[in-house]
Every structure is written in structure tokens, then in C-alpha cells.
N, CA, C and O atoms as CSV, one atom per row, in Angstrom:
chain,resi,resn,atom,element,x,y,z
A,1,UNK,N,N,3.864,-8.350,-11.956
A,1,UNK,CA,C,4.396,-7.777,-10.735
A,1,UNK,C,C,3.280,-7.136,-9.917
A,1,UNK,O,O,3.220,-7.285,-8.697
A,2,UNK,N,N,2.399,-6.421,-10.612
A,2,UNK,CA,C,1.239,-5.977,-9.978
A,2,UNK,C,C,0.391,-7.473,-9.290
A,2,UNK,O,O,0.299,-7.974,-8.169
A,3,UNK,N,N,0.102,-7.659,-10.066
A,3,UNK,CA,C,-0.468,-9.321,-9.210
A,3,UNK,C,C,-0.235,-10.013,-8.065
A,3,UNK,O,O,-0.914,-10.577,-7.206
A,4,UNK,N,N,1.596,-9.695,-8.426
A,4,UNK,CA,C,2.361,-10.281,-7.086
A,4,UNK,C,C,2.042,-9.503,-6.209
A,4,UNK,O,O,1.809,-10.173,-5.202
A,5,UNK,N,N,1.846,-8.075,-5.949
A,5,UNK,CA,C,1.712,-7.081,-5.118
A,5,UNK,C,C,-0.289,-7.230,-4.471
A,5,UNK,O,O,-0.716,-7.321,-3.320
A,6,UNK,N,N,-0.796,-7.206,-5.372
A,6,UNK,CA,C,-2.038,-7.573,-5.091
A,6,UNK,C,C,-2.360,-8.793,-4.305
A,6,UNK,O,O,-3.252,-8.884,-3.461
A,7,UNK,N,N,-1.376,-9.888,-4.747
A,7,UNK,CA,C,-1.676,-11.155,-3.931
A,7,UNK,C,C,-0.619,-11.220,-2.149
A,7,UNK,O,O,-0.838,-12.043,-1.260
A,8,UNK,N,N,0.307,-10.265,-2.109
A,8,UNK,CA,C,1.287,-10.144,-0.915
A,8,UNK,C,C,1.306,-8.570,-0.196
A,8,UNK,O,O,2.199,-8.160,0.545
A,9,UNK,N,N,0.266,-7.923,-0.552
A,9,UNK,CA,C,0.662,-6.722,0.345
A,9,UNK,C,C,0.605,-6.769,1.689
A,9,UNK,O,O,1.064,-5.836,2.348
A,10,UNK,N,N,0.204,-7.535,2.103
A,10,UNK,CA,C,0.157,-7.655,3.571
A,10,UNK,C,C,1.114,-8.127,4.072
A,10,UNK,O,O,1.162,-8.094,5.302
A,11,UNK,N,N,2.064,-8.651,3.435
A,11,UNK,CA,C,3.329,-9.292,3.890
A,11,UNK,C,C,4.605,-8.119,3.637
A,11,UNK,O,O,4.690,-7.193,2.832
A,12,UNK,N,N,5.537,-8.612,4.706
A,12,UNK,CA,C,6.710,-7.637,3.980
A,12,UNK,C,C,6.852,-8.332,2.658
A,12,UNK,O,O,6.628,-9.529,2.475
A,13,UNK,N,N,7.362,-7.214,1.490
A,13,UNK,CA,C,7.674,-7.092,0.113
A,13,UNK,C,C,9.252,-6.674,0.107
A,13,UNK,O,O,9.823,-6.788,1.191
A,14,UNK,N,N,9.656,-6.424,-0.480
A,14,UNK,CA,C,10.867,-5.647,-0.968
A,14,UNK,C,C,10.869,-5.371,-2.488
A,14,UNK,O,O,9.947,-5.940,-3.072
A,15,UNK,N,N,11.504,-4.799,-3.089
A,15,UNK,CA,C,11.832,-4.614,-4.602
A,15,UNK,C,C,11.813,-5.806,-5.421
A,15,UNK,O,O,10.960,-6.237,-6.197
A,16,UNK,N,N,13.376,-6.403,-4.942
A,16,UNK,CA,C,13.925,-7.475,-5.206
A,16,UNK,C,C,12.959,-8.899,-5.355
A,16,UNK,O,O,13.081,-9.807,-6.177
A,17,UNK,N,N,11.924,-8.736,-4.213
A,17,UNK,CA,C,10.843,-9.755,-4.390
A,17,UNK,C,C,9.904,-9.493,-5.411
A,17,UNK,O,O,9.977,-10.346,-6.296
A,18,UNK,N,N,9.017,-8.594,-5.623
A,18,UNK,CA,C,8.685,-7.581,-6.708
A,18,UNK,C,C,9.048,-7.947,-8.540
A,18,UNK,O,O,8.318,-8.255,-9.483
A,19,UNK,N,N,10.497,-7.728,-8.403
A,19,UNK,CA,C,11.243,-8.126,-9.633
A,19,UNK,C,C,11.248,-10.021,-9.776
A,19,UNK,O,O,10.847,-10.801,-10.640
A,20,UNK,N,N,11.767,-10.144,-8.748
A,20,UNK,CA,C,11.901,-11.738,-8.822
A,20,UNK,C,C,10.519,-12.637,-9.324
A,20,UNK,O,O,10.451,-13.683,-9.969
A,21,UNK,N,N,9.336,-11.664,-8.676
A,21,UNK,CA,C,7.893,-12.241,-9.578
A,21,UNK,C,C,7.915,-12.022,-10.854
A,21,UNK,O,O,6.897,-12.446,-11.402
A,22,UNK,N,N,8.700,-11.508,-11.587
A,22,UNK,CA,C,8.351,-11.447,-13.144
A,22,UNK,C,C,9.592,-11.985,-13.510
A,22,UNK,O,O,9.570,-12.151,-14.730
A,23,UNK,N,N,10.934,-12.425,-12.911
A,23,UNK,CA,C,11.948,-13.189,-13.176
A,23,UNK,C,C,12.865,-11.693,-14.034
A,23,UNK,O,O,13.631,-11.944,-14.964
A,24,UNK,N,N,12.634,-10.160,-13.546
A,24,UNK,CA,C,13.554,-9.355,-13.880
A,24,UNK,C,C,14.780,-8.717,-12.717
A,24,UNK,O,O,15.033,-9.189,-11.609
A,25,UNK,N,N,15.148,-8.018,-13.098
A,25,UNK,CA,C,16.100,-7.232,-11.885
A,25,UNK,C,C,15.635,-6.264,-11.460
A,25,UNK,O,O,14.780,-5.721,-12.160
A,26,UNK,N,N,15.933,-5.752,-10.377
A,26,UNK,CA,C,14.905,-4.672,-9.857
A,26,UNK,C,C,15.248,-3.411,-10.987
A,26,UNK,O,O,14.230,-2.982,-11.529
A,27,UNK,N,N,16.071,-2.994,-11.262
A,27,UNK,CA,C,16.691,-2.012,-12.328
A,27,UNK,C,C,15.270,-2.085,-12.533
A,27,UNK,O,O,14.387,-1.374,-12.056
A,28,UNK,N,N,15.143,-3.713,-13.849
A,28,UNK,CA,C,14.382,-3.723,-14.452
A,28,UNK,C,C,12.868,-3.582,-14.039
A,28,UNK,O,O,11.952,-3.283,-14.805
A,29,UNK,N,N,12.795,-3.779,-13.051
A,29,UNK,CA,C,11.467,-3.565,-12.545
A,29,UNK,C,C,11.065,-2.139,-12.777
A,29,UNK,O,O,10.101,-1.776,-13.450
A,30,UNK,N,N,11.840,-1.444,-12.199
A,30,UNK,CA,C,11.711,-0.067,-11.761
A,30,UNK,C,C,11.707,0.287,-12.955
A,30,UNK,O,O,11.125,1.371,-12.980
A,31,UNK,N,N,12.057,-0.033,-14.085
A,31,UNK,CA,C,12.176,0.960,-15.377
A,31,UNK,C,C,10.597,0.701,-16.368
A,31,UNK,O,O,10.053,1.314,-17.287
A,32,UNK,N,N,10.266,-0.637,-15.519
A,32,UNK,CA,C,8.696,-1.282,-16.154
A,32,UNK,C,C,7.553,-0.004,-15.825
A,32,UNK,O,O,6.773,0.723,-16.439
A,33,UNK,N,N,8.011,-0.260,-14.455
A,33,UNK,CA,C,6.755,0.525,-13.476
A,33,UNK,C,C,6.776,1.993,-13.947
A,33,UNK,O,O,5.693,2.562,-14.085
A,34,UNK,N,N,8.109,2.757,-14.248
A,34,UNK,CA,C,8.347,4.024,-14.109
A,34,UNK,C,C,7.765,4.114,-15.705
A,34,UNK,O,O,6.895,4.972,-15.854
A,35,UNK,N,N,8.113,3.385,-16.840
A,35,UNK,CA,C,7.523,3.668,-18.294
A,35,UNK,C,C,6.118,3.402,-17.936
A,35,UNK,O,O,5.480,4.347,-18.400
A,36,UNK,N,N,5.327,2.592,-17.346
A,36,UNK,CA,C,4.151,2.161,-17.545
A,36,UNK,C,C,3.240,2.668,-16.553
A,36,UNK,O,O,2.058,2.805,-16.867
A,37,UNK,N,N,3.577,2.920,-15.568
A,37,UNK,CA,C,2.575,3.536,-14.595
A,37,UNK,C,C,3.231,5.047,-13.928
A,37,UNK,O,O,2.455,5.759,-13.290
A,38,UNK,N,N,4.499,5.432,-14.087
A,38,UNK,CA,C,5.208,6.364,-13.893
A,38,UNK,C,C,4.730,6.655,-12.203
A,38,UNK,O,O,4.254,7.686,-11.730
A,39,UNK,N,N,5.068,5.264,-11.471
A,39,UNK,CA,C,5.743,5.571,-10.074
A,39,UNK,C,C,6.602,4.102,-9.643
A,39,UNK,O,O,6.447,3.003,-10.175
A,40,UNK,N,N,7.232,4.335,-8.891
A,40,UNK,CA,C,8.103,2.886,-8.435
A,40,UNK,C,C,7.197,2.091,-8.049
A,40,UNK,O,O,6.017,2.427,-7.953
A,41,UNK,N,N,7.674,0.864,-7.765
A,41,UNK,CA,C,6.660,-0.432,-7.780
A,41,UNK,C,C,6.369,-0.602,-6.068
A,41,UNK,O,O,5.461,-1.130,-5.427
A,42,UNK,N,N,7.836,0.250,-5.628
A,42,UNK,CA,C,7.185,0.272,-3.926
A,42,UNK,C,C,6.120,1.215,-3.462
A,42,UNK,O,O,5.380,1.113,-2.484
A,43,UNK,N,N,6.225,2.483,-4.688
A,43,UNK,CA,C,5.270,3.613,-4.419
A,43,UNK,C,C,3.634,2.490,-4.939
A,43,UNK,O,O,2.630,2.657,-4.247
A,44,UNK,N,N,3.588,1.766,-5.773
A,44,UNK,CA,C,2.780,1.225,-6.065
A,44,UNK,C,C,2.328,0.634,-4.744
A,44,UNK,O,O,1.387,1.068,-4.079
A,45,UNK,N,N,3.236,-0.590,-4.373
A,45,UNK,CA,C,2.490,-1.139,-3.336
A,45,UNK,C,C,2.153,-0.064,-1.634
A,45,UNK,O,O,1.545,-0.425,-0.626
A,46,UNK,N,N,2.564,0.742,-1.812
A,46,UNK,CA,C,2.540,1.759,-0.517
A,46,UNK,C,C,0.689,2.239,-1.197
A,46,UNK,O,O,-0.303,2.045,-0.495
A,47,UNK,N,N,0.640,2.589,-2.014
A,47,UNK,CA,C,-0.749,3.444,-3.020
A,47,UNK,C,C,-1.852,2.198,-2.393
A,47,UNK,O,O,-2.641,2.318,-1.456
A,48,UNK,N,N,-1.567,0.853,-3.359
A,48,UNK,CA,C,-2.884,-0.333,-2.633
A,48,UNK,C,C,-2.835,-0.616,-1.491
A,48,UNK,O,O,-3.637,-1.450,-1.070
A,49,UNK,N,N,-1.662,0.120,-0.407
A,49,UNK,CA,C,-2.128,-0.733,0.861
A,49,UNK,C,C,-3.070,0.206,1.322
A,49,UNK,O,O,-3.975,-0.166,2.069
A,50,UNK,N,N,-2.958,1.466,0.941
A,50,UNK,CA,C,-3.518,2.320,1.441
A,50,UNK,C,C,-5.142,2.416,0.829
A,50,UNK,O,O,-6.231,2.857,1.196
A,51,UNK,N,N,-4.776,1.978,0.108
A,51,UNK,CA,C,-6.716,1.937,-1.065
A,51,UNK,C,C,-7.254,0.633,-0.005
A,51,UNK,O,O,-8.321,0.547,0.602
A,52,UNK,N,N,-6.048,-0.357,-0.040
A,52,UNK,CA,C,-7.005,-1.992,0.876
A,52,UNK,C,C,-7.330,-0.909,2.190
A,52,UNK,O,O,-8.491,-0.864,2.594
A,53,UNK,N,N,-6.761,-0.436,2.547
A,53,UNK,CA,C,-7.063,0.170,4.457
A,53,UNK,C,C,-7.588,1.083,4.298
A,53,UNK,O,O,-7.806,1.485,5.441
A,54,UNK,N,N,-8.180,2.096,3.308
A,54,UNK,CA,C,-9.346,3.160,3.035
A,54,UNK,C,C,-10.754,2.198,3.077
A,54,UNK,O,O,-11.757,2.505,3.722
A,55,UNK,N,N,-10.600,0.860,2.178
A,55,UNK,CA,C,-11.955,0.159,2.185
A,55,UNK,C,C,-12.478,-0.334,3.115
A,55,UNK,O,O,-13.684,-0.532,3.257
A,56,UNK,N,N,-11.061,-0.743,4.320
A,56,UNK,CA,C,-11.579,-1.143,5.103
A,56,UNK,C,C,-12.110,-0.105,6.737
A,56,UNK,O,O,-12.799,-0.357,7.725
A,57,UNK,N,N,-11.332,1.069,6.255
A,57,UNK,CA,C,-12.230,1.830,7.152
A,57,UNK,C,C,-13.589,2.163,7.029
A,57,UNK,O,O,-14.451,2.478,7.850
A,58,UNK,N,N,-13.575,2.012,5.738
A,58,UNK,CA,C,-15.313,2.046,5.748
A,58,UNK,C,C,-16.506,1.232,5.843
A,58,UNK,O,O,-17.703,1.443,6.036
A,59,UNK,N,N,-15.699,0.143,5.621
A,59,UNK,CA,C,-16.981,-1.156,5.895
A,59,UNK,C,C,-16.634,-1.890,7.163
A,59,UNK,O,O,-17.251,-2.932,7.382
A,60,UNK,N,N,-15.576,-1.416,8.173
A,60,UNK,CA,C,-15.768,-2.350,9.322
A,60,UNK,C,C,-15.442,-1.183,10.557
A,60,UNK,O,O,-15.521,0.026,10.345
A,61,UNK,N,N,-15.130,-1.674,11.644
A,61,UNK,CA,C,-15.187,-0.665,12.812
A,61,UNK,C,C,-13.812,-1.181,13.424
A,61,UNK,O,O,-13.940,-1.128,14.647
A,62,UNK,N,N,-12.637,-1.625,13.108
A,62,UNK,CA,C,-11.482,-2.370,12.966
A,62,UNK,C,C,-10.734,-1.148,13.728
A,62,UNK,O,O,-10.740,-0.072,13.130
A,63,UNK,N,N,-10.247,-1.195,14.686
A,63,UNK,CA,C,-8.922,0.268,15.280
A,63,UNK,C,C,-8.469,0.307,14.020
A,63,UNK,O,O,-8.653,-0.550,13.156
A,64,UNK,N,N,-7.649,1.691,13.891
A,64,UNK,CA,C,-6.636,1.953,12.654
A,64,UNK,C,C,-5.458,1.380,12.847
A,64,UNK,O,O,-4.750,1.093,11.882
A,65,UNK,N,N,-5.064,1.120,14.174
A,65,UNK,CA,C,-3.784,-0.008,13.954
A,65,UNK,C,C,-3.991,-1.204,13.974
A,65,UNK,O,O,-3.076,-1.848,14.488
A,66,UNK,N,N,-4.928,-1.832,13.578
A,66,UNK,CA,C,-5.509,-3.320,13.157
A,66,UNK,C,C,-5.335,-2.996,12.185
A,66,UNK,O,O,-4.483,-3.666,11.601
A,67,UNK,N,N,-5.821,-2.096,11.558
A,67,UNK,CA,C,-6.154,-1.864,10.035
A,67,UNK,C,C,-4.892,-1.357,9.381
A,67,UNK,O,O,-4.562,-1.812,8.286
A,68,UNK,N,N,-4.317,-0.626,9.868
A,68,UNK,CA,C,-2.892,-0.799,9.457
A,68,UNK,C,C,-1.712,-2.071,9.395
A,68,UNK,O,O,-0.951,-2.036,8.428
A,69,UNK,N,N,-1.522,-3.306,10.501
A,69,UNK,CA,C,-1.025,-3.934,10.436
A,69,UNK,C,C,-1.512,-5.262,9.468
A,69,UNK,O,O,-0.746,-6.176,9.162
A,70,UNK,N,N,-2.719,-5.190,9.118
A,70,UNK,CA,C,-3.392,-5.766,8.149
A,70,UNK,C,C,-3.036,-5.828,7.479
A,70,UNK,O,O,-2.327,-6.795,7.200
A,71,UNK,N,N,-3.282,-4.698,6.584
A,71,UNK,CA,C,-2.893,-3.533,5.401
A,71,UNK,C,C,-0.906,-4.283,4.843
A,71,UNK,O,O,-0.464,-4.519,3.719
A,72,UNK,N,N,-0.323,-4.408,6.055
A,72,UNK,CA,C,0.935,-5.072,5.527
A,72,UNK,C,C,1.831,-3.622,6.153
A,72,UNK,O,O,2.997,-3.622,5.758
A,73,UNK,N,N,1.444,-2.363,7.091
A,73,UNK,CA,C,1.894,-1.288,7.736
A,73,UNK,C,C,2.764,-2.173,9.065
A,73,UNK,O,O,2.334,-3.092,9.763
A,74,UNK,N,N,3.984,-1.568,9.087
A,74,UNK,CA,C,4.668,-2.068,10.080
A,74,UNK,C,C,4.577,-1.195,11.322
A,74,UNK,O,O,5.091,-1.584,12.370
A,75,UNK,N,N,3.982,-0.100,11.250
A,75,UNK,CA,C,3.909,0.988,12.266
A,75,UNK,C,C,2.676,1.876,12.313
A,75,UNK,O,O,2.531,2.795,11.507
A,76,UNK,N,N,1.925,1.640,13.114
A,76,UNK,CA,C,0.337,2.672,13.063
A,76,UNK,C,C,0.690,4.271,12.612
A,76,UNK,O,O,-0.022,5.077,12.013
A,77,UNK,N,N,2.075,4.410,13.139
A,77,UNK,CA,C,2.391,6.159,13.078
A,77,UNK,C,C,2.760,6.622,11.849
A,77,UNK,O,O,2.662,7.806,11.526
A,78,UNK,N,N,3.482,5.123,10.635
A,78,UNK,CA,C,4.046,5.670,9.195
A,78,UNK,C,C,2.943,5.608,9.330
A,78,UNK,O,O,2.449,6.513,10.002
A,79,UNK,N,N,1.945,4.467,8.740
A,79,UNK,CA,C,0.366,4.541,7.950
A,79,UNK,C,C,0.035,5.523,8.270
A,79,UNK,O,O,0.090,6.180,7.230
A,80,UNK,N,N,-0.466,6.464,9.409
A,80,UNK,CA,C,-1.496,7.308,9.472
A,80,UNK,C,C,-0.731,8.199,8.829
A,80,UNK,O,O,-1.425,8.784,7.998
A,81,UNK,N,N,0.642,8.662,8.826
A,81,UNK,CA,C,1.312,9.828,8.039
A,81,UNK,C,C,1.180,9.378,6.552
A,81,UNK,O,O,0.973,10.159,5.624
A,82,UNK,N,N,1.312,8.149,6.445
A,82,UNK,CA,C,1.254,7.865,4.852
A,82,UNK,C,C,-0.494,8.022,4.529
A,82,UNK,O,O,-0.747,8.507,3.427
A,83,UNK,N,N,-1.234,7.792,5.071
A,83,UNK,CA,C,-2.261,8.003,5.217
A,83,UNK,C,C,-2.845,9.123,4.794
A,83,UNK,O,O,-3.682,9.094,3.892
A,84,UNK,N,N,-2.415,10.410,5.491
A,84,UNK,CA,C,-2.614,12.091,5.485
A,84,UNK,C,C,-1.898,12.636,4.082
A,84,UNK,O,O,-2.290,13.548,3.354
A,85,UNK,N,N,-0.526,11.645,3.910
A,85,UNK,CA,C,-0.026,12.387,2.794
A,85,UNK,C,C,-1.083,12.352,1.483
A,85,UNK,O,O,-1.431,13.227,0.690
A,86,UNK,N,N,-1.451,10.849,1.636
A,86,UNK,CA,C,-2.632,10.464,0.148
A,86,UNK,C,C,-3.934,11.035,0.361
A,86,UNK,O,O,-4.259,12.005,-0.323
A,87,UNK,N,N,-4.486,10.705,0.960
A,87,UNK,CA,C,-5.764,10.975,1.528
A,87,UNK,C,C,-6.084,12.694,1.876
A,87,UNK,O,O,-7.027,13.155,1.233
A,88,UNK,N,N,-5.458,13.545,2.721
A,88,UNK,CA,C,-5.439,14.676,2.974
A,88,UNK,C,C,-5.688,14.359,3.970
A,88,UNK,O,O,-5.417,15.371,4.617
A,89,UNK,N,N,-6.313,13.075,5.196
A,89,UNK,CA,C,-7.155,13.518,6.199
A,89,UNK,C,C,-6.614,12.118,7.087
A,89,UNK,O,O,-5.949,11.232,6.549
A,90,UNK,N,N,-6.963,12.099,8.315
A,90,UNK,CA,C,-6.200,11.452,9.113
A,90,UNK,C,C,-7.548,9.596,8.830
A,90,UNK,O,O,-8.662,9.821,8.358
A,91,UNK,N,N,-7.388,8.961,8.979
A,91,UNK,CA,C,-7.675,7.617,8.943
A,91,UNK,C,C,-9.054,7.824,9.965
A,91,UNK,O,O,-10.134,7.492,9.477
A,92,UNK,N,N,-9.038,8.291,11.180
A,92,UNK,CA,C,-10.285,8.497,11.379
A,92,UNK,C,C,-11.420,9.466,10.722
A,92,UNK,O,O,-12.630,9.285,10.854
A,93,UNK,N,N,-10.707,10.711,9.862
A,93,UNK,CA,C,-10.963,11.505,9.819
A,93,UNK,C,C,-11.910,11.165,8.460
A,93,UNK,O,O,-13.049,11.584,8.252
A,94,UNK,N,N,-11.080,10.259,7.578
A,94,UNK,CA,C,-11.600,8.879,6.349
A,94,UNK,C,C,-13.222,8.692,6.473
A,94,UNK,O,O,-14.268,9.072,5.947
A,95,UNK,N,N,-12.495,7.450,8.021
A,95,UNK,CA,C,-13.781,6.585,8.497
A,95,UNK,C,C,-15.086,7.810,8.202
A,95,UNK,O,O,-15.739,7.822,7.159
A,96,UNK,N,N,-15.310,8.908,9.472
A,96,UNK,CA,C,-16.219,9.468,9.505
A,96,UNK,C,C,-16.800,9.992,8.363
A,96,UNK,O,O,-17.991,9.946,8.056
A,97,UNK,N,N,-15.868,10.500,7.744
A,97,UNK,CA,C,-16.605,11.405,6.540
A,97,UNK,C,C,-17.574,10.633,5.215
A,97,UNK,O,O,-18.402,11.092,4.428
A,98,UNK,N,N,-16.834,8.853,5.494
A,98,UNK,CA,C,-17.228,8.188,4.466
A,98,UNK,C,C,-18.243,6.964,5.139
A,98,UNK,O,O,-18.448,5.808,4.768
A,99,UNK,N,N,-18.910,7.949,6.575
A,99,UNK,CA,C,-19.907,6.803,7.224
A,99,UNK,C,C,-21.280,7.220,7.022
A,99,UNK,O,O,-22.205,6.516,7.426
């Protein structure tokens, strides 16, 4: 399921798609992710889009809503809030500190 997430974050996902890559039910998904990594599998893929769009603030000069809609972000305004929640610091705020 991680794989699947690694190979589609840029695309919309859902749960249900998620589960359907390992041929379980989302129940079951969620009870994989929550014993084994102890967060949901959407908190998972929300975590790598945000690690793919941290890397890429630092190695390219990409707007943050390029880099968000990249990333598989449907809205520049969640990412940068989802952004601040992980990070502490706003997406530009990233870029600079890590230039």
C-alpha cells in the first residue's frame, strides 16, 4: 500500500484505492497502517506529499502552487496550511532557510 502511495501521490487517491492495492478493505487498511506505522494511510499519503514538495522546494525555484499541484495538493491554501502544520514554517519560509 505504501508503494501504491509512493507510485500515485500526485494523483487523487482515496482510501478505498489505497486498500484495493493490497486487495483489503479499507477497515482493513486502516487497521494495517494504524498497527504498523500508527497513522492512517491518508495521514501517510498527506506526510510524503509533503516530504515530495519540501524536496522540491529546495532543489528548484518552482512557485509553491506548482509545487503544490504537483505534489498531488488540490488547493495552494490546504498545502501551505498543511504545510505550517508539519513543517512549523510557511513553504517559502522552507525554501529560504534550506537555500
Amino acid at each position: 500500500m505504501m508503494q501504491y502511495i509512493h507510485d500515485h501521490y500526485t494523483e487523487e487517491i482515496t482510501l478505498e484505492m489505497i486498500a484495493s492495492s493490497a486487495s483489503i478493505s479499507k477497515s482493513g487498511a486502516l487497521h494495517l497502517f494504524q498497527s504498523g506505522i500508527h497513522i492512517s494511510p491518508v495521514a501517510y499519503l498527506i506526510q510524503y506529499r509533503l516530504s515530495q514538495a519540501a524536496e522540491q522546494l529546495c532543489k528548484t525555484q518552482k512557485p509553491v502552487a506548482s509545487i503544490a499541484e504537483e505534489t498531488g495538493f488540490t488547493s495552494s491554501g490546504y498545502f501551505c496550511r498543511k504545510f505550517r502544520q508539519y513543517y512549523h514554517m510557511s513553504p517559502n519560509a522552507y525554501r529560504r532557510k534550506k537555500a
